[in-house]
Legacy VTK file of the C-alpha trace (Angstrom):
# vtk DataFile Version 3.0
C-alpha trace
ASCII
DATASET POLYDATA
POINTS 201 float
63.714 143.966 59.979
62.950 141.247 62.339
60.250 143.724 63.894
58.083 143.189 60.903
57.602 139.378 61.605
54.650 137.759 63.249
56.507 135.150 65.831
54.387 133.045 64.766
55.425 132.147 61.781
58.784 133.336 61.597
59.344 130.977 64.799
57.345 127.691 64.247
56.969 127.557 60.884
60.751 127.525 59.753
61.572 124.220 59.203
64.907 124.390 57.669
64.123 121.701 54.910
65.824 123.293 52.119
63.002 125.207 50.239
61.436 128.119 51.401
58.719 129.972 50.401
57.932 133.864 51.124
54.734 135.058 51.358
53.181 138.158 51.484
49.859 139.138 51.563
47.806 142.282 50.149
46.546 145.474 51.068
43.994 145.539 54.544
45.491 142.011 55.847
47.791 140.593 57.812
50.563 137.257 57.184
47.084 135.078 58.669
46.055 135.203 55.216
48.344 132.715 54.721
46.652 130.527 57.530
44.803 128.004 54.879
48.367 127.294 53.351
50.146 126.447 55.909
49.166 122.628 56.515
49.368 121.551 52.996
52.618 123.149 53.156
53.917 121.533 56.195
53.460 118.712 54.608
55.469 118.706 51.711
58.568 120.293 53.708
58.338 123.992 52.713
59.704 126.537 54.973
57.924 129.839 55.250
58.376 132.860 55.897
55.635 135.481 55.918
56.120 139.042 57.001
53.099 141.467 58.701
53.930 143.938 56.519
53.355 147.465 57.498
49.733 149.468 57.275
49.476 151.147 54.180
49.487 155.116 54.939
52.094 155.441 57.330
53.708 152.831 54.841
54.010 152.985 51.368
54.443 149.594 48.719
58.014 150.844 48.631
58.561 150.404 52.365
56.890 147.389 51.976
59.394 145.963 48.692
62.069 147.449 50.589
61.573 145.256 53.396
60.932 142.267 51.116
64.616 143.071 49.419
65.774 142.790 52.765
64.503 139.447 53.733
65.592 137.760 50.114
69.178 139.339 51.085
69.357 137.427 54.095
67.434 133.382 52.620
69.928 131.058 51.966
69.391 128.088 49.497
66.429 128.001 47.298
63.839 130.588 47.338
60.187 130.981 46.032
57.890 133.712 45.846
53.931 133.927 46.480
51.857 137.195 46.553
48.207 138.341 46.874
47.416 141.640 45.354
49.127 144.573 46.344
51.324 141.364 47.601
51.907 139.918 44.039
52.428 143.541 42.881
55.781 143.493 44.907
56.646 139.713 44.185
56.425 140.863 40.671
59.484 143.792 41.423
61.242 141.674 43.667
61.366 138.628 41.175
63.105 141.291 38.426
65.954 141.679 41.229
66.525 138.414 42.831
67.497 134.503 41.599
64.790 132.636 42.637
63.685 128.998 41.894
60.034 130.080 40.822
57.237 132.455 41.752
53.517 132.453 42.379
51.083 135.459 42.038
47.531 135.496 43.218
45.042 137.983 42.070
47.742 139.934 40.689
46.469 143.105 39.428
47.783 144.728 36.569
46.403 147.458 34.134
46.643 149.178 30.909
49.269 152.014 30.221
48.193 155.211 31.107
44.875 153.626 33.187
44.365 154.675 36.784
44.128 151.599 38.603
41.494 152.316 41.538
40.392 149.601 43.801
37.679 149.216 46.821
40.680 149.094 49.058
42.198 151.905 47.276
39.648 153.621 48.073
39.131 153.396 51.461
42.635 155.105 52.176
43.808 158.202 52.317
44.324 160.600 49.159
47.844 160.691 48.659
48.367 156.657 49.836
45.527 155.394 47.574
47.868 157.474 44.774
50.914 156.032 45.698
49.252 152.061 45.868
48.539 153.501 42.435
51.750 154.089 40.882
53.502 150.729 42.448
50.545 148.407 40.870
51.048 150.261 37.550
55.119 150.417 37.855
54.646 146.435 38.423
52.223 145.868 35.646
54.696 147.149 33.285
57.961 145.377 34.718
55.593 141.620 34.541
56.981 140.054 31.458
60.929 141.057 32.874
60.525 137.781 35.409
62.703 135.276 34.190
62.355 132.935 37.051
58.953 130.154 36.277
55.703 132.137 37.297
52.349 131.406 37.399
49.642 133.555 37.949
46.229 132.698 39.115
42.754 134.526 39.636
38.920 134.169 40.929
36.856 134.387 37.944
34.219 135.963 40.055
36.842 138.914 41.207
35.234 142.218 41.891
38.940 143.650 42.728
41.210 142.557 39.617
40.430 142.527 36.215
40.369 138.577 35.606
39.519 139.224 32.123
42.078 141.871 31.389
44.942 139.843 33.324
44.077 136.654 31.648
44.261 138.671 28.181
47.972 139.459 28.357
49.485 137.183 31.150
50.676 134.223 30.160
50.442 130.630 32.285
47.372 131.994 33.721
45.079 129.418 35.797
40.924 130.805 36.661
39.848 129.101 39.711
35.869 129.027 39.316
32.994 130.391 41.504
35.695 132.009 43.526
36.390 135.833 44.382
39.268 137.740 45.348
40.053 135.806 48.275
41.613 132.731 46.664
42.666 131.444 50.101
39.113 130.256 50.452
39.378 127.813 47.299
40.834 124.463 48.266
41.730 124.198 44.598
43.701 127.281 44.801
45.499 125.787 48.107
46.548 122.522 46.353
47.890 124.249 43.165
49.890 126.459 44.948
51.726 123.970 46.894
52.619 121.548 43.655
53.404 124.275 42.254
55.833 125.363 44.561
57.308 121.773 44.979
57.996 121.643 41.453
59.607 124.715 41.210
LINES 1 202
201 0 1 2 3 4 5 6 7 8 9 10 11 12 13 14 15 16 17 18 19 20 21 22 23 24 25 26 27 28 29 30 31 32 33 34 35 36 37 38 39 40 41 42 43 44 45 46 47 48 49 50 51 52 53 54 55 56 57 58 59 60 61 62 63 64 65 66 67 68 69 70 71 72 73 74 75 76 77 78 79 80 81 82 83 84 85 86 87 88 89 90 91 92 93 94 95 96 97 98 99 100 101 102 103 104 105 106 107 108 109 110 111 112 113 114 115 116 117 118 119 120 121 122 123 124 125 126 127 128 129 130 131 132 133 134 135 136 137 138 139 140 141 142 143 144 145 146 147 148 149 150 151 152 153 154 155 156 157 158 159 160 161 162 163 164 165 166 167 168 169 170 171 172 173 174 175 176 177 178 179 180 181 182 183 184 185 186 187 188 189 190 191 192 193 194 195 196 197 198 199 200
């Protein structure tokens, strides 16, 4: 497992305060994603841990909630959740397995029964891994409302990869950051409601 960690993070970053967060990002990037977060949460004493999770097509989501079953096995103490796409779509299935103190999902997409979810990143992959990105996003659109843990979801209202309007129509708690695409790590708004939210978890 460890082999799937930048040293980076998993080496500097873990401060052993109590309250740690896990983060994991979406399809096409790497735990640097995270990179905007990580002062604010310094700051305020949260731990993190954020796994390079493997390249979709010689990985599937599976492998990649597999691994993130793993790593909740292993956290002591108090746990939260935060996901960006395809990352969100596995906080979602992870959250219905594990007691955790709250979770966080960022430009989570989820889609209609029966639709076939298909995405610019999708796209760009391989036939049989764009399917399979597929399934998990609509497997986790269904299992949403099963989190019992305190969630909040949040979204760009100028998305061109998620259905903001769709999501906002049937999530509940939902914030819309304004003038801001799919990439909510570039909204300083997004930053700071993120990490309150997290403390207050």
């Amino acid at each position: 497992m460890n082999s799937g960690f930048s040293a980076y993070w998993k080496d500097i970053l873990r401060m052993e305060t109590g309250i740690t967060a896990l983060l994991l990002h979406g399809l096409g990037n790497t735990s640097r994603w995270w990179a905007p977060f990580i002062g604010p949460f310094r700051k305020r004493s949260i731990d993190i841990i954020a796994p390079d999770l493997p390249k979709i097509g010689p990985a599937t989501p599976d492998d990649w909630l597999k691994m993130v079953h793993e790593i909740l096995d292993s956290i002591p103490g108090r746990v939260v959740i935060a996901g960006h796409s395809l990352g969100s779509s596995v906080a979602v299935l992870a959250a219905c397995r594990h007691s955790l103190a709250g979770a966080v999902f960022l430009a989570l997409p989820v889609y209609k029964s029966g639709e076939i979810p298909s995405t610019p990143q999708q796209v760009s992959l391989e036939p049989a891994a764009g399917a399979a990105v597929a399934r998990f996003v609509l497997k986790a659109s269904r299992r949403v409302h099963s989190i019992t843990c305190p969630a909040i979801h949040i979204a760009g209202d100028l998305d061109q990869v998620v259905s903001t309007s769709y999501a906002r129509s049937i999530l509940e708690n939902m914030h819309v950051i304004q003038h801001t695409g799919h990439n909510l790590n570039e909204s300083d708004e997004c930053i700071a409601l993120v990490t309150d939210t997290l403390i207050k978890f």
